[in-house]
VEXLO-215263 format. One record per residue (C-alpha): residue in three letters; x, y, z. Coordinates in steps of 0.05 Angstrom, whole numbers, plus 32768, in hexadecimal, padded with zeros to 4 digits. Example, Ala and Ser with C-alpha at 12.3 -4.5 7.8 and 13.67 -1.06 7.14 Angstrom:
2
ALA80F67FA6809C SER81117FEB808F 
//
This chain:
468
UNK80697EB98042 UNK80427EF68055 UNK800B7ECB8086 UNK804E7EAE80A9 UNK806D7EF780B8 UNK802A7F0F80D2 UNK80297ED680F7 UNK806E7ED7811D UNK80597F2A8126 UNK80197F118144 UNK80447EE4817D UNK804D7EF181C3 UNK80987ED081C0 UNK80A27F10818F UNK80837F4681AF UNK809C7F3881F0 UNK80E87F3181C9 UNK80D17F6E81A6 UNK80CC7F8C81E8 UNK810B7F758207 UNK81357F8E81C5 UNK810D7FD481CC UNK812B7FDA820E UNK81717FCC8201 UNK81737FFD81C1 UNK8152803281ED UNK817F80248224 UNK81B3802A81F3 UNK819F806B81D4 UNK8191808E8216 UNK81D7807C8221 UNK81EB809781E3 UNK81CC80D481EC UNK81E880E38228 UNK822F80DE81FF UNK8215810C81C6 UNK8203813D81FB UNK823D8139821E UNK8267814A81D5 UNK822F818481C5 UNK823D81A98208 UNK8280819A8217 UNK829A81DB821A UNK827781F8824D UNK824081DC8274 UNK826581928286 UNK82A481BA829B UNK827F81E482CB UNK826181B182E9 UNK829F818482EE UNK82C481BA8318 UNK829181D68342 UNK8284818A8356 UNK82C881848360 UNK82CC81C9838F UNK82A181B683B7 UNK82BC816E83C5 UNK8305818A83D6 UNK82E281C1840A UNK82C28181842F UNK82FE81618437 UNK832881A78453 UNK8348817E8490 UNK835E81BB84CF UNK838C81C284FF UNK838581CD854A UNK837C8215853B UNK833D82098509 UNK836C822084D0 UNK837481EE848F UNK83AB81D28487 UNK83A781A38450 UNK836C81808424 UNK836281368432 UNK8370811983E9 UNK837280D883D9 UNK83BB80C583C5 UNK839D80A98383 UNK839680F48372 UNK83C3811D8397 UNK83F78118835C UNK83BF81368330 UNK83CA817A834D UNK842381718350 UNK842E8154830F UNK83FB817D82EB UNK840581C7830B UNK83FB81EA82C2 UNK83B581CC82B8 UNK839A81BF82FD UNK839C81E48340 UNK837381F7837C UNK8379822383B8 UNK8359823383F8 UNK83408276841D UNK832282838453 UNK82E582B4844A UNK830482F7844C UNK832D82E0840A UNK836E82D68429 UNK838C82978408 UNK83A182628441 UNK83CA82308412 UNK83CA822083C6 UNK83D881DE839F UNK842481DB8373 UNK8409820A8341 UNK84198249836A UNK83F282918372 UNK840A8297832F UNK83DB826D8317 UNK83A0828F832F UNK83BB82D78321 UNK838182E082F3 UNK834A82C88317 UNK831B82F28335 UNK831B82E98380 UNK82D6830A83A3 UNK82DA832A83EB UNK82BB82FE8409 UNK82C482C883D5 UNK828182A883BE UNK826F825E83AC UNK82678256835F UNK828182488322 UNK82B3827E82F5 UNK82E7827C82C1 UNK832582A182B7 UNK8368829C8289 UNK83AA828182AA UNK83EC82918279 UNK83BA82968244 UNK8396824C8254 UNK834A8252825F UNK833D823D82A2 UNK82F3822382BA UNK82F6822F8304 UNK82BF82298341 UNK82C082378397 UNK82AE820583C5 UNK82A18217840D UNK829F81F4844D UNK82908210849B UNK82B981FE84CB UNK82CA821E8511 UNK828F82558506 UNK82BC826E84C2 UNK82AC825E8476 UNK82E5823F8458 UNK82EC823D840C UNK830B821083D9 UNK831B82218395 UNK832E81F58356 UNK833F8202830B UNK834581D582D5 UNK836381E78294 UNK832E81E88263 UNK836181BB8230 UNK8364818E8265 UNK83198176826B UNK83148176821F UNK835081508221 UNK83358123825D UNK82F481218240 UNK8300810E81F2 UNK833A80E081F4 UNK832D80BC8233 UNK82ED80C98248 UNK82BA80C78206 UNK82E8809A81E9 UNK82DC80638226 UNK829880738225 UNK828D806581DF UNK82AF802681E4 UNK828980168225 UNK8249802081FA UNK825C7FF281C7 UNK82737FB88200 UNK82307FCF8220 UNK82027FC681E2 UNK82237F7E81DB UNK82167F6B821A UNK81DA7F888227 UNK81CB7F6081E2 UNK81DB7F1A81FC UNK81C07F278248 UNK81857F438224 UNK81737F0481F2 UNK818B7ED3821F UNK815E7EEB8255 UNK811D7EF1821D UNK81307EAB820C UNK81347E898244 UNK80F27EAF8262 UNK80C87EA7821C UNK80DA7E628222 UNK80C77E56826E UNK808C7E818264 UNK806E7E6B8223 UNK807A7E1C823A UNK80397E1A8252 UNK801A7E30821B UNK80367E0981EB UNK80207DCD821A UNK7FDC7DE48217 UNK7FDF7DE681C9 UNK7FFA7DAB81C3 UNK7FBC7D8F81F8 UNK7F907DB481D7 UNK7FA37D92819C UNK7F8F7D4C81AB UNK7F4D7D5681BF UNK7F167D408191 UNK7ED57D238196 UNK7EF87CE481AF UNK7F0F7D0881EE UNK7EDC7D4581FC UNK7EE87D2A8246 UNK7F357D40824B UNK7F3B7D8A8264 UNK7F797DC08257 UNK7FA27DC38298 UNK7FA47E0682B9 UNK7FDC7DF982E2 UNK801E7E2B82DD UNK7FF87E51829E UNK80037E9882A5 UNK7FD37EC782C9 UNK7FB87EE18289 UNK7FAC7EA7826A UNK7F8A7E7C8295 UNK7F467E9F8291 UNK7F497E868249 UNK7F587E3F8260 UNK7F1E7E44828C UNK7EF77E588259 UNK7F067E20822C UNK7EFF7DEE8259 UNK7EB67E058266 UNK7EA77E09821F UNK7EC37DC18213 UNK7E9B7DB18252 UNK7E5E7DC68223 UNK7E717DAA81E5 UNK7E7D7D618211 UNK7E327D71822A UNK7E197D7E81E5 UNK7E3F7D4381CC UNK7E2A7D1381FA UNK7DDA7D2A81FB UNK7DE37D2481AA UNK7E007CD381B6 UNK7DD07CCE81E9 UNK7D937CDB81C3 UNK7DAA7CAC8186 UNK7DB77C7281AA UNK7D7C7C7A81C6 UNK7D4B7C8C8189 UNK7D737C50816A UNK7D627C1F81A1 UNK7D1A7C3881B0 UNK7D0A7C2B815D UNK7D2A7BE78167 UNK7CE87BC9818A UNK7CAB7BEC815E UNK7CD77BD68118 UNK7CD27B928136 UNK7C957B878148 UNK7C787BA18100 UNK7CA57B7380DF UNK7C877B3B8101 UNK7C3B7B5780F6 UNK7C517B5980A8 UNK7C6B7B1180AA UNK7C2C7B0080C3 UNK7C057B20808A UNK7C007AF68048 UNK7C337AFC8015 UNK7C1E7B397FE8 UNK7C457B697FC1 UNK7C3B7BA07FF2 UNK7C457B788025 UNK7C8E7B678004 UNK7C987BB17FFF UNK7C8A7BC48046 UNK7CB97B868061 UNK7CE97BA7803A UNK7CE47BE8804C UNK7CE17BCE8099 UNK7D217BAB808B UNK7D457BE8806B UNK7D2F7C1180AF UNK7D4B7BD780E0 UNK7D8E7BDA80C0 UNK7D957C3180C8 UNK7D837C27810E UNK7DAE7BEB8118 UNK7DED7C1780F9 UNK7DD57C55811C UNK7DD17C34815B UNK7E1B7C158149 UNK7E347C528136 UNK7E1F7C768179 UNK7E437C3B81A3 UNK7E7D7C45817A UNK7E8E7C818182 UNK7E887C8181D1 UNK7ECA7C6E81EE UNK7EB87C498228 UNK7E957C1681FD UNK7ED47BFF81EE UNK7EFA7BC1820D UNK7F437BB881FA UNK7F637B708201 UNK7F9B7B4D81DE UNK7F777B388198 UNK7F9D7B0B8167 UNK7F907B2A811C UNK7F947AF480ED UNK7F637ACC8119 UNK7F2F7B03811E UNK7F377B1680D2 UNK7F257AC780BC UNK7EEB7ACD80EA UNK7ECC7B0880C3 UNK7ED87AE28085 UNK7EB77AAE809A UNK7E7D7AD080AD UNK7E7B7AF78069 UNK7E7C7ABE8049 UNK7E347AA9803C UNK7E2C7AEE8022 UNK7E6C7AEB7FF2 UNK7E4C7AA87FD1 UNK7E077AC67FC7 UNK7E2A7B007FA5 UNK7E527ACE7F84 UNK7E907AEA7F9B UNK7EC97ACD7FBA UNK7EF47ADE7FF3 UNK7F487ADE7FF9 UNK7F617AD8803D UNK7FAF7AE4803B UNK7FD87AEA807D UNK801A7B0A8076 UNK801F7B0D80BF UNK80007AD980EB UNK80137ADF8128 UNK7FFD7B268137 UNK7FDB7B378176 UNK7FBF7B7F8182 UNK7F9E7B9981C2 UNK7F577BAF819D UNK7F127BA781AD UNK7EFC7B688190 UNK7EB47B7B8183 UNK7EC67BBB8168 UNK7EF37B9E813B UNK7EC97B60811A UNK7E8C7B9F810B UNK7EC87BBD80E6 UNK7EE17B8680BE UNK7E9D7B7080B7 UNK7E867BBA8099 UNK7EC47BB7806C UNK7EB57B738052 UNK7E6F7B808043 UNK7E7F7BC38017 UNK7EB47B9A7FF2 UNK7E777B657FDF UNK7E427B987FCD UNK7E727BB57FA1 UNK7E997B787F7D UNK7E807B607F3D UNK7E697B177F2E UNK7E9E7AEC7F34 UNK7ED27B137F4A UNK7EF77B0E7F8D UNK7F047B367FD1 UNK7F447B397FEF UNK7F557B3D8036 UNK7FA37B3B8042 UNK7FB97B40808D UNK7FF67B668097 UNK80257B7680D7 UNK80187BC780D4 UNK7FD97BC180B1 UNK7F9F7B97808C UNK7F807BAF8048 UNK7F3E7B968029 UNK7F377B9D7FE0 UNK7F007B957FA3 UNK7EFF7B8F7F5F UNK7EC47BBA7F54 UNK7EBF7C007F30 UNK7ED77C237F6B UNK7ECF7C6F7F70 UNK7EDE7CAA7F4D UNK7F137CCC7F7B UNK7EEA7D107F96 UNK7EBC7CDD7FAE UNK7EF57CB67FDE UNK7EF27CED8012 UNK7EA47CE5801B UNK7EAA7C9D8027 UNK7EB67CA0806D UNK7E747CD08074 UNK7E387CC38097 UNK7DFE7CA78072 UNK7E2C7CBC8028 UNK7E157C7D7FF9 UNK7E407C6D7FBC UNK7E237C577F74 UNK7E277C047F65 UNK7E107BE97FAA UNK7DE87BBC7FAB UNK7DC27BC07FE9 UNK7D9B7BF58007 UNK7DC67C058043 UNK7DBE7C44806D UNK7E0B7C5F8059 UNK7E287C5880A1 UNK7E537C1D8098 UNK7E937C42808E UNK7E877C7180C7 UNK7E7E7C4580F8 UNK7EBF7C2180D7 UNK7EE77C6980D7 UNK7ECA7C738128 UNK7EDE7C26813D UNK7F227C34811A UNK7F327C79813D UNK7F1D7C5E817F UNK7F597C27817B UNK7F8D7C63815B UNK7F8A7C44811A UNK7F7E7C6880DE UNK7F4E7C5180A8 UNK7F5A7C60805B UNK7F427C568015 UNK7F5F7C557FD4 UNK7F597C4E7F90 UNK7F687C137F6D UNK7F647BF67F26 UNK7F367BDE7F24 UNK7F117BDA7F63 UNK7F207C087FAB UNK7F467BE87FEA UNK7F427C028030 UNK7F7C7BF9805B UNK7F747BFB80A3 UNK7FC27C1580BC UNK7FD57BF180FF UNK80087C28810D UNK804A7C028111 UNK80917C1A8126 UNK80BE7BE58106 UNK80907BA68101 UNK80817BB68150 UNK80327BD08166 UNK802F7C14817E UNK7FED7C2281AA UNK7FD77C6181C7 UNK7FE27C508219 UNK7F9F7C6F8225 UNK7F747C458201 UNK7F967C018228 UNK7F807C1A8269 
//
């Protein structure tokens, strides 16, 4: 559980997400801050700054007569019934710079008989009491004709918290919690949908990256719409794939050729030997020549089998191509003195495969099935439409030993000839190469391999690439 969680933690899909949630609950908070602030220091500094902003605004839009004298303030009609309706709790007044008060909202001088007026009157913020109601109260100024003109508004301080706590924190706080949801959904919608375009790519390069094996060191990892900072890592693979194909291919290279260039000298002692009179050493060495001939012959069998291109895929019919191997095994079945089953379940199969390729592999799979029967037992070969399975009746293998059997040059106990341990491998490479899969298992008695044809429903399922 614990490797999973450090994995996910580890992901770019979560850190970016990570990042996107950070964001919103900062967003959030900053937001919320702002609120607790505004609840902290409501009683004074918000207030202040309310009306002095709103002094100001009402001297900027004084609107004069002919004379240069105002006459009225320019409100908008969606307040003007602010000042008429609420004359106990908000009023404002204007003066022109010697102090002299030119005309005053509903409230009357009697609501500003307790406010301090200065001579001149000064721009600023002040308080004063009106029938016992604390007033917060500020001067706006504007010039106009060469005089200073001044504009003066109080607000009831019952009024803001009154404005402020039931209307305006309370639609705030609300507006956070709309805002939090929807900044919630735009938020994980948008990390979803941009993890998901962004981290496409990626994903198709794992899943490329993936399928290459020593089958296909040729293919490369596509570059194209990976982002910025990952594409110097794609380049970088591709050039160390471009040295492992290099490596590979020098390593193929050189056994086909050691393989083939041994070939020529084994022969020609073989036929000095035969030429030498029959002797016990002489029986020896013949042997020991022979023994040599076959690890080449494999090695030089395994190295063509693993190269791709050696391959030729054409339509192949199964139960015809089986029977041959039989029949070719069959001189060595009687010598042994065991006998071979041919049973076709599904004769009239026909497989694109390479028809070389796949004779050396029943062949291989026929000839461990003989070295390993007993006396008078059989080997049977049953042809299948998914698959075909060849089976002994010997002692078979102890079951840590079935993984190894596949291994180069691995030899098991009760053969009995002296091969060179490759005849499996090269069945395993022929077997990948046509995207089949190659098995063992244990039987009683005895061990049968089954070479799966990978079906779908009775139908043949080929990888495209290896018909073209």
């Amino acid at each position: 559980m614990r490797p999973r969680i450090a994995e996910h933690l580890n992901s770019i899909s979560f850190k970016v997400l990570l990042a996107f949630v950070l964001g919103m609950v900062l967003s959030v908070s900053l937001i919320a801050l702002v609120l607790v602030t505004a609840l902290v220091f409501k009683n004074s500094i918000f207030a202040e700054l309310e009306v002095d902003q709103a002094s100001q605004r009402l001297a900027e839009h004084l609107q004069f007569n002919t004379e240069g004298i105002p006459v009225r303030i320019g409100f908008n009609d969606d307040y003007r019934w602010l000042f008429e309706s609420l004359a106990q709790e908000v009023a404002y007044r204007v003066l022109d710079q010697s102090g002299t008060v030119i005309f005053h909202s509903a409230a009357g001088p009697a609501f500003w008989s307790a406010a301090d007026i200065s001579q001149p009157p000064t721009t600023g913020s002040f308080e004063f009491k009106s029938d016992g109601i604390l007033m917060d109260a500020a001067t706006g100024s504007v010039k106009h004709g060469g005089q200073n003109w001044f504009v003066q508004i109080a607000v009831s301080r019952r009024f803001i918290y009154f404005a402020h706590e039931v209307f305006g924190l309370a639609f705030l706080g609300k507006g956070l919690f709309v805002l939090s949801l929807v900044l919630s959904v735009v938020f994980g919608a948008c990390a979803h949908f941009t993890l998901r375009h962004t981290l496409k790519p990626l994903r198709q390069l794992s899943e490329a990256a993936a399928l290459i094996s020593p089958r296909s060191l040729q293919a490369r990892l596509n570059n194209n719409n990976v982002p910025t900072e990952i594409a110097p890592m794609v380049n970088s693979f591709n050039q160390a794939l471009e040295r492992l194909e290099h490596g590979y291919r020098v390593q193929q290279e050189f056994l086909a050729t050691a393989a083939h260039e041994l070939k020529t000298p084994l022969a020609l002692i073989r036929a000095q030997l035969e030429l030498m009179p029959p002797t016990e050493q002489r029986n020896w060495l013949l042997h020991d020549v022979s023994y040599m001939s076959r690890q080449v012959q494999q090695l030089l069998l395994l190295a063509e089998a693993s190269e791709r291109q050696n391959y030729k895929f054409i339509p192949v019919k199964m139960p015809q191509l089986v029977a041959e191997a039989v029949a070719y095994l069959q001189r060595m079945a009687d010598a042994a003195q065991v006998k071979l089953n041919l049973e076709l379940h599904a004769p009239g199969i026909v497989l694109p495969a390479d028809k070389g390729g796949l004779f050396t592999l029943l062949k291989n799979l026929l000839e461990n099935a003989i070295q390993h029967a007993p006396e008078g037992s059989a080997v049977s070969v049953d042809v299948f439409s998914d698959n075909i399975t060849v089976r002994d009746q010997g002692p078979g293998i102890e079951d840590a030993q079935l993984p190894k059997l596949f291994d180069r040059f691995w030899r098991g106990a009760h053969k009995r000839d002296t091969g060179a341990g490759l005849g499996l491998t090269i069945c395993r490479e022929i077997a990948q190469a046509h995207g089949w899969a190659l098995s063992a298992h244990k039987m009683q008695p005895g061990l049968m391999f089954r070479l799966q044809l990978h079906t779908d429903n009775g139908v043949p399922v080929h990888n495209e690439l290896l018909l073209t």
